[in-house]
C-alpha positions in Angstrom: -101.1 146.3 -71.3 -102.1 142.4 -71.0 -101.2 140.0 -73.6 -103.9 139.2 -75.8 -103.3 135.6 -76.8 -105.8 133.5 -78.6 -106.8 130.4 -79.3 -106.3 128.5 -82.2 -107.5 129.7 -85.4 -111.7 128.3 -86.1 -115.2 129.4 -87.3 -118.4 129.2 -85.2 -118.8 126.1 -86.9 -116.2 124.4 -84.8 -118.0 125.2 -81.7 -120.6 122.7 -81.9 -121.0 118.7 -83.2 -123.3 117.3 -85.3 -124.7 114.6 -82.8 -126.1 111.0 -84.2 -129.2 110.9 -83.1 -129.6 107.9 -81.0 -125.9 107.4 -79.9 -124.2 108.5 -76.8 -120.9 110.2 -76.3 -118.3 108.2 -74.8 -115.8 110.3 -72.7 -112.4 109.5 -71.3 -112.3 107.1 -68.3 -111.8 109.8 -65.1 -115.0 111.0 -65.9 -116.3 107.5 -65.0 -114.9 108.2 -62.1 -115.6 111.8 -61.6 -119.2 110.9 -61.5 -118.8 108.3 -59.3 -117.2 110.6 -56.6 -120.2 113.2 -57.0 -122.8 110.7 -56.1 -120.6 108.6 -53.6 -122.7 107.3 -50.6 -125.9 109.2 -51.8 -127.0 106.9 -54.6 -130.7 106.5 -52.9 -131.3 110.1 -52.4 -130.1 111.4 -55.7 -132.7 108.5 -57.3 -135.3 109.7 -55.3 -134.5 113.5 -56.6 -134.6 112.0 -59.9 -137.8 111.0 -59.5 -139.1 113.7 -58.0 -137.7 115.7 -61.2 -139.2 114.0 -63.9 -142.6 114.5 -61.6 -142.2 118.1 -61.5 -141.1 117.8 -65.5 -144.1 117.0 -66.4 -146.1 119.7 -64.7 -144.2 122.0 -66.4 -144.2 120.6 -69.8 -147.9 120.7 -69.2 -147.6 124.3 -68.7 -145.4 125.3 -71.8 -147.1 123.0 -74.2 -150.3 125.0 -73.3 -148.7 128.6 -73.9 -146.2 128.4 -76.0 -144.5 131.5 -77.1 -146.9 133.3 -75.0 -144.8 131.8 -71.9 -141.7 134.1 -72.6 -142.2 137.6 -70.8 -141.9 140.9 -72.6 -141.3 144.0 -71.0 -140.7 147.7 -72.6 -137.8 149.6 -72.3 -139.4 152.8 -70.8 -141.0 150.3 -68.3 -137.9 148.9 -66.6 -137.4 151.3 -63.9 -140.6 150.1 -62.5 -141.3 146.9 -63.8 -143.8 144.3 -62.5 -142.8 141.4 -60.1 -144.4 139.6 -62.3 -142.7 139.9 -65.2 -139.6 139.8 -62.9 -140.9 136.3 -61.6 -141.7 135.2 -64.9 -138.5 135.9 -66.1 -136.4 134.4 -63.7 -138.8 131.0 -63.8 -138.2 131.3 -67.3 -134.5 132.4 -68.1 -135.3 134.2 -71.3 -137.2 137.8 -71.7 -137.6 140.4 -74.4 -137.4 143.9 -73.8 -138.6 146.2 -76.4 -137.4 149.1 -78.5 -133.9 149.2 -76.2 -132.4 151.1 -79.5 -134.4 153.0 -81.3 -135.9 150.9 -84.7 -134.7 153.4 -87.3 -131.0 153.1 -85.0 -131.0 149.7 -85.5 -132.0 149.9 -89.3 -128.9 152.2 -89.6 -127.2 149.9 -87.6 -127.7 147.2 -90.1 -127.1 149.3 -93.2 -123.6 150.1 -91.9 -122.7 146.6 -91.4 -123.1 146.1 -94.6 -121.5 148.8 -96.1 -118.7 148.1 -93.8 -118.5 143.9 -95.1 -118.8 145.6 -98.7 -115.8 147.4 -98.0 -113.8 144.5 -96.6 -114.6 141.7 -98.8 -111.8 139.6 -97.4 -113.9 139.0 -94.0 -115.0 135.8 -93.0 -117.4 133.7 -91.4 -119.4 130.8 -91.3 -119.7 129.2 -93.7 -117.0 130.2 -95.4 -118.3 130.3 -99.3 -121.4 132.1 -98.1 -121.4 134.0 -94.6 -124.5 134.4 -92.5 -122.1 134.3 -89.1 -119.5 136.8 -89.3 -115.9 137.0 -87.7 -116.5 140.4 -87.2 -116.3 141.9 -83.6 -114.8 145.6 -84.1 -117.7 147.2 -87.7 -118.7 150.6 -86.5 -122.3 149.0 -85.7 -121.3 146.6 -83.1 -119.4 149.5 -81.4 -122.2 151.7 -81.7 -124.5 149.0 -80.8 -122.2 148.0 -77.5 -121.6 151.2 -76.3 -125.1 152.7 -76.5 -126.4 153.7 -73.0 -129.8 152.2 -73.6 -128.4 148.9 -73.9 -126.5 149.5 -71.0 -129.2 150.3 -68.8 -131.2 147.2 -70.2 -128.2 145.1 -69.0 -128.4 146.8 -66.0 -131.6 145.5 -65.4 -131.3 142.3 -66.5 -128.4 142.0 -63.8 -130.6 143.2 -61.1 -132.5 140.0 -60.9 -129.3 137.9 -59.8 -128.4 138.2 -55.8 -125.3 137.3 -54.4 -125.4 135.3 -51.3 -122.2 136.7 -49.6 -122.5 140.6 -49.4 -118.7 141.3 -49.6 -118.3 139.4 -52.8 -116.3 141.3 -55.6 -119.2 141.9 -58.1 -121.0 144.1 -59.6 -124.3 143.7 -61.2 -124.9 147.5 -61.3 -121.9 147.5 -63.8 -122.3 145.9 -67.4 -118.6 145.5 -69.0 -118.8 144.9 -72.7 -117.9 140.9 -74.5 -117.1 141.6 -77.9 -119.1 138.5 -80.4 -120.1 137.8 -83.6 -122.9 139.3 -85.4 -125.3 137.0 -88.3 -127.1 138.1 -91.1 -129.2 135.4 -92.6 -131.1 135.7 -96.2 -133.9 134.1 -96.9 -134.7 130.6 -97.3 -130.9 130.3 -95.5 -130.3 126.9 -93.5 -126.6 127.1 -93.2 -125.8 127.2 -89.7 -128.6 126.7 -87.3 -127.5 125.0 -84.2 -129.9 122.9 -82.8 -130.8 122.4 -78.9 -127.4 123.6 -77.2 -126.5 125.5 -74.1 -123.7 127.9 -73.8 -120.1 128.2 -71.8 -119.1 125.0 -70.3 -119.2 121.4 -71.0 -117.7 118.6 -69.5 -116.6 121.9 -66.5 -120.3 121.1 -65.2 -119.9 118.0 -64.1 -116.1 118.7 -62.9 -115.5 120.5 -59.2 -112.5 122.0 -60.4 -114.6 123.3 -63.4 -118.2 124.6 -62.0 -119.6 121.3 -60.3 -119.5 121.4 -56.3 -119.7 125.6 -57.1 -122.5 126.4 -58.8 -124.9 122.8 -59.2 -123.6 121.3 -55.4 -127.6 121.0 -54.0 -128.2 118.8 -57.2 -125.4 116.5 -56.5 -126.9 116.2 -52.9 -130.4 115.2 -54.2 -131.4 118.6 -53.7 -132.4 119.3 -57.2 -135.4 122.0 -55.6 -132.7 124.0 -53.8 -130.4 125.0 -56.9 -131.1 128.8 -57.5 -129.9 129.7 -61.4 -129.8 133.3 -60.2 -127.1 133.1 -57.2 -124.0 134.9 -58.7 -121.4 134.1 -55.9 -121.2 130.9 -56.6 -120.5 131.2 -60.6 -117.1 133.9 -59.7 -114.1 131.7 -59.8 -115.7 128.8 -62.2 -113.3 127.8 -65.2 -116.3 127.1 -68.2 -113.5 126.7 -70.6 -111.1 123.9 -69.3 -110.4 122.9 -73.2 -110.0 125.6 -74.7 -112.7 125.1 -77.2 -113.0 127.7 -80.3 -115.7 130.2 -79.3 -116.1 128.8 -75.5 -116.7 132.1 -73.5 -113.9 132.3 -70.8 -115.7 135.2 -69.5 -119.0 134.7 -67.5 -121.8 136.3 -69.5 -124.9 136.1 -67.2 -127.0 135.9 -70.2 -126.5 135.4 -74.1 -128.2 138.2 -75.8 -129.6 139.3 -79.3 -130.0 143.1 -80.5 -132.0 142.3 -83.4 -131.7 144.2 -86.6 -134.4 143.1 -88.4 -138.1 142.3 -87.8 -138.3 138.0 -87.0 -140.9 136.1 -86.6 -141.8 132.0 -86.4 -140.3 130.4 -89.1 -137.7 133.4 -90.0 -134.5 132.1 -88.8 -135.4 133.1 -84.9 -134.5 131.6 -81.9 -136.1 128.6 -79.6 -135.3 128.3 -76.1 -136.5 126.2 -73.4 -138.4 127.8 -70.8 -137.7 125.3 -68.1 -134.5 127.2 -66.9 -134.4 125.1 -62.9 -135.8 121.8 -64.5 -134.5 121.6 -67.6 -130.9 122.2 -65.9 -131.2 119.8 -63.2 -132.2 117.2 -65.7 -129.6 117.5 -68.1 -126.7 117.3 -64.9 -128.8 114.3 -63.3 -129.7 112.3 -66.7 -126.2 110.7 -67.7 -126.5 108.9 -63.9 -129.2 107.1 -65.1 -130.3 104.0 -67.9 -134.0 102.8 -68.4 -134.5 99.7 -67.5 -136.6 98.9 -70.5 -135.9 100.9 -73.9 -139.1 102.7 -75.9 -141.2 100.7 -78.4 -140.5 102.8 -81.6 -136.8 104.7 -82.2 -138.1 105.9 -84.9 -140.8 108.5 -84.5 -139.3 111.2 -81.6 -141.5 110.5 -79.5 -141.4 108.1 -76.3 -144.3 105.9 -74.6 -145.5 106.8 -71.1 -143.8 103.3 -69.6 -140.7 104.5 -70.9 -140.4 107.5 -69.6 -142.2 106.9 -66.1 -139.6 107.3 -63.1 -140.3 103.4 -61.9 -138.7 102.8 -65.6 -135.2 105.0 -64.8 -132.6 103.3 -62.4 -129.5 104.5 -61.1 -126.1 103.0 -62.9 -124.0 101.1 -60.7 -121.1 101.3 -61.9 -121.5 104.6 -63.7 -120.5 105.2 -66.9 -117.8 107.9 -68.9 -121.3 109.2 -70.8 -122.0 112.5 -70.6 -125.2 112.7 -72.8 -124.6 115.5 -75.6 -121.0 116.1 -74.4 -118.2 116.2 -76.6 -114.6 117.1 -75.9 -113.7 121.0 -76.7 -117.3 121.3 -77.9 -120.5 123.2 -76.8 -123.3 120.7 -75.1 -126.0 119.6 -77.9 -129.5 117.9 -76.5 -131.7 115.8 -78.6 -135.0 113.7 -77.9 -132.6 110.4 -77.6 -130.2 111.7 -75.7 -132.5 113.9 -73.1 -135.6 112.5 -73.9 -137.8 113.5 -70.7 -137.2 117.0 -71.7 -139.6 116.7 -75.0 -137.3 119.2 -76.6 -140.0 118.6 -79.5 -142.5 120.5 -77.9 -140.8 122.5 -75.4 -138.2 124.1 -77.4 -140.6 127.7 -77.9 -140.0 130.5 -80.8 -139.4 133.5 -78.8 -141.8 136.4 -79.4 -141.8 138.2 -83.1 -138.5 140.5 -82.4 -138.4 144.2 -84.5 -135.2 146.5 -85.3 -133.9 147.5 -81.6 -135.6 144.8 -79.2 -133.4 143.2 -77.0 -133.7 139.1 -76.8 -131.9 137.9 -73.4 -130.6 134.3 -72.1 -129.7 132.6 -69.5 -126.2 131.3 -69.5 -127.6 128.1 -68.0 -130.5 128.0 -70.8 -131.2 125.2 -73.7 -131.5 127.4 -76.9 -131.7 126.6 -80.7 -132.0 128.1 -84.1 -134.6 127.4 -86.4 -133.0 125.3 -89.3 -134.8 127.4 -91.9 -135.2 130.7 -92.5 -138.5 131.4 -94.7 -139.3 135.0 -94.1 -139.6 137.8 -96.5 -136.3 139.8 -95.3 -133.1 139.4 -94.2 -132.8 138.2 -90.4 -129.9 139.9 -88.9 -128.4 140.2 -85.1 -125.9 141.1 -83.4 -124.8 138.7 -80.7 -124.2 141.1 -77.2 -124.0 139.0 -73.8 -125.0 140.8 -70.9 -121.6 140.1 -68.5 -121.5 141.8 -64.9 -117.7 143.5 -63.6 -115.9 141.1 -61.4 -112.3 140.2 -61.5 -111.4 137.9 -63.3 -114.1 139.5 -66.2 -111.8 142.5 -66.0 -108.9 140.4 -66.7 -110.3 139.4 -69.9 -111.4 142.8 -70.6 -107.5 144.1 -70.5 -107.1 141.4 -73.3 -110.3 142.5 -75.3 -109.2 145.9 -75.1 -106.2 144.5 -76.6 -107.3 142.7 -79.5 -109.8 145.9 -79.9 -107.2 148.2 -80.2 -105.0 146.2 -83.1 -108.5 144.8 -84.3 -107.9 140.7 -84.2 -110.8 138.5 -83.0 -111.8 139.0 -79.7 -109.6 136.5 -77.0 -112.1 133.5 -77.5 -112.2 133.0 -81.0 -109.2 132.3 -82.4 -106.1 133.6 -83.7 -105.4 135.2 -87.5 -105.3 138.9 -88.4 -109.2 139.6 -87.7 -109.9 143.2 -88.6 -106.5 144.5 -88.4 -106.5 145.5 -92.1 -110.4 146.5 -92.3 -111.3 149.8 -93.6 -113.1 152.1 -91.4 -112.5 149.9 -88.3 -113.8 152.5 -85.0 -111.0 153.4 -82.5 -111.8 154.6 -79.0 -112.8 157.7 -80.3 -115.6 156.2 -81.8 -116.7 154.6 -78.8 -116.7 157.5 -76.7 -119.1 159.3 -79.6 -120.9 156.3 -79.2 -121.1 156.2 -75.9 -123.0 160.2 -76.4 -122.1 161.9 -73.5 -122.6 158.9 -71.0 -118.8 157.9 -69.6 -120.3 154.2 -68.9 -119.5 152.9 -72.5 -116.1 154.1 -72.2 -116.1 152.2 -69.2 -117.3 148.9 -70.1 -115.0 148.4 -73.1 -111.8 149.4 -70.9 -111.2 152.4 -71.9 -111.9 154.6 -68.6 -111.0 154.3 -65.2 -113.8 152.9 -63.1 -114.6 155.5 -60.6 -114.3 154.0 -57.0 -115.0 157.5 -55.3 -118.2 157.7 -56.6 -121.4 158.3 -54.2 -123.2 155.2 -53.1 -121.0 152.1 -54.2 -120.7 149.4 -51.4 -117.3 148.8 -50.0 -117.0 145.5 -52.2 -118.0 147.7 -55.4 -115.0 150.3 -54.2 -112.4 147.4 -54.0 -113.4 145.9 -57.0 -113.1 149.1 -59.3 -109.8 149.3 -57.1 -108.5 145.5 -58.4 -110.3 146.3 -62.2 -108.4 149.7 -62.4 -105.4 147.7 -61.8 -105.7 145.1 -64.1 -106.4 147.4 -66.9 -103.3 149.2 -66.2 -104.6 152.6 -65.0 -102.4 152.6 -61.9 -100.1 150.2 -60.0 
């Protein structure tokens, strides 16, 4: 059995800064450096990829502004064995995608009324913020496992894990094999504006930036002012990356493929739902290139959000020399915020997009590389409940973090990435692994993805890669030596 050792004790609401608006974040002097090396004797071709960014930015921004929510593709849940290249293409242009009715809506209604009964029942459990919850540090209620465990979510992470390709064939992953991240769930009431993160992206930080974090790996054809070659959707490349070299509260260690919401509750515009940016390639690339670069002159009016032509116009956007320790929206041990002043080519005003109205059982999915927000105010009718389920393929070092979620699971603390304290340990009517495997009805692959059954490496049609890596995952899990 692995260790399970967490970090130190923290709500959601240490995960993320509150940024002043027109002020950049100073970072320790290597990074001045760091940045330095990445661009070193290719200063004139990563300004000409610049500019040819902010070009191609404003094509696309053209495009959003136009559609709107109507950019962000839906699909149904019966249709995904046979689903459209386009809504594949759109998706993967895109980064974010809806699929319907993945758990039945009266499921998910009883999904929600047993979270509640199950927070009635344990008063003592907290969350964010702490006089009056709408995140809980909950990872273990009897929905989540049923919700987690359900082999129609399964097979809608299945899918979503299709549409990512790994450039070497022997590479020890599985996309045909979901394994479960236990997170948080929120239930916000109406007219709540506790905790709404604004523009923010998920996993690392400063690790970006850093080729011992995910730098040369994953973004190394941006750094060569290649901006047009960087595929979001290769998976080799994102294996070994460390997204979590400070040990931030709530920064996933795991790599979750895409952030995820299994809505509870019908959401619409205006009710507490999420924004993302559907720019997934651009948007990216311009957030990694932006803190090499100063305007030469600064806009005419801080005040109202919105920039002048002149100043945003390429000719107007020079590379440093010397570069700076600023990494725009980056903070230390903190998740990466955007603004207008910080990113301001992005228009985050107008191309941050309300997702689709979501109903009980729909299934909202991410990008791990996408911008995403939360509206500030809910002002619906109802309540506007989730539970937070990342969609995380099988590799290696993902089943080493399993063997400590299974861990923390059975004794009932918080899940390895959020902190230490007695979690759940002392809830009433906290599931076991029985409960997942009722949950699971039938199917052995929920069993499977919380750690709790061998994988099966004999099984018909796996690739040799898939065989050794159920071999290494059996392993680490402790089912044999």
């Amino acid at each position: 059995m692995a260790t399970h050792a967490s970090k130190r004790e923290g709500s959601i609401g240490n995960a993320f800064s509150t940024l002043p608006e027109l002020t950049s974040m100073s970072l320790e002097p290597r990074f001045t450096t760091l940045k330095s090396e990445l661009i070193a004797g290719k200063e004139d071709v990563i300004q000409a990829s610049f500019h040819r960014l902010l070009d191609a930015l404003k094509e696309e921004i053209t495009v959003v502004k136009a559609l709107k929510s109507k950019v962000i593709p839906e699909i149904d849940f019966r249709d995904i064995k046979d689903a459209s290249t386009k809504f594949s293409a759109d998706y993967k242009t895109r980064g974010a995608a809806i699929i319907r009715n993945v758990v039945p809506p009266v499921e998910a209604i009883e999904m929600k009324e047993e979270l509640q009964k199950y927070i009635a029942s344990n008063p003592q459990t907290r969350g964010f913020p702490s006089d009056d919850p709408r995140v809980y540090d909950m990872f273990w209620s009897p929905a989540q496992i049923r919700a987690r465990s359900h082999p129609y979510l399964l097979a809608a992470q299945r899918f979503l894990l299709s549409h990512w390709h790994a450039k070497d064939p022997h590479a020890l992953v599985s996309t045909a094999h979901p394994i479960v991240y236990a997170d948080k769930l929120r239930m916000r009431a109406l007219e709540d504006s506790g905790f709404a993160p604004g523009p923010n992206i998920d996993r690392a930080g400063r690790e970006r930036w850093d080729p011992t974090g995910s730098g040369s790996k994953v973004y190394g054809s941006i750094w060569q002012g290649r901006w047009e070659d960087y595929n979001p959707w290769e998976i080799t490349s994102r294996l070994s990356l460390n997204s979590d070299m400070n040990q931030g509260v709530g920064a996933c260690s795991m790599f979750r493929a895409a952030q995820g919401w299994l809505s509870l509750s019908t959401i619409k515009a205006c009710e507490g739902t999420l924004l993302v940016n559907p720019m997934l390639k651009h948007a990216m690339a311009y957030y990694l290139l932006r803190p090499f670069f100063s305007a030469k002159i600064g806009p005419m009016n801080l005040e109202t959000g919105a920039f002048d032509e002149s100043f945003l116009a390429p000719e107007n956007w020079i590379l440093d020399r010397p570069q700076t320790s600023w990494l725009q929206g980056v903070s230390s041990g903190k998740g990466p915020e955007l603004s207008n002043a910080t990113n301001p080519h992005l228009e985050l005003q107008s191309t941050m997009v309300h997702i689709p109205e979501i109903r009980p059982g729909d299934y909202v999915a991410w990008h791990c590389d996408q911008i995403h927000a939360v509206e500030q105010q809910h002002e619906g009718t109802t309540d506007s409940s989730v539970l937070y389920i990342p969609t995380c393929p099988l590799t290696t070092q993902n089943a080493e973090f399993l063997a400590r979620q299974r861990q923390a699971f059975l004794e009932g603390l918080p899940g390895p990435d959020f902190g230490s304290g007695v979690g759940e340990s002392g809830h009433v009517g906290r599931p076991g692994p029985e409960d997942v495997e009722e949950a699971s009805q039938g199917k052995d692959a929920g069993m499977v993805a919380f750690g709790l059954q061998e994988w099966d490496s004999s099984a018909a049609g796996l690739s040799e890669a898939q065989r050794e890596l159920f071999d290494r995952a059996n392993k680490v899990l402790g089912f044999y030596d």
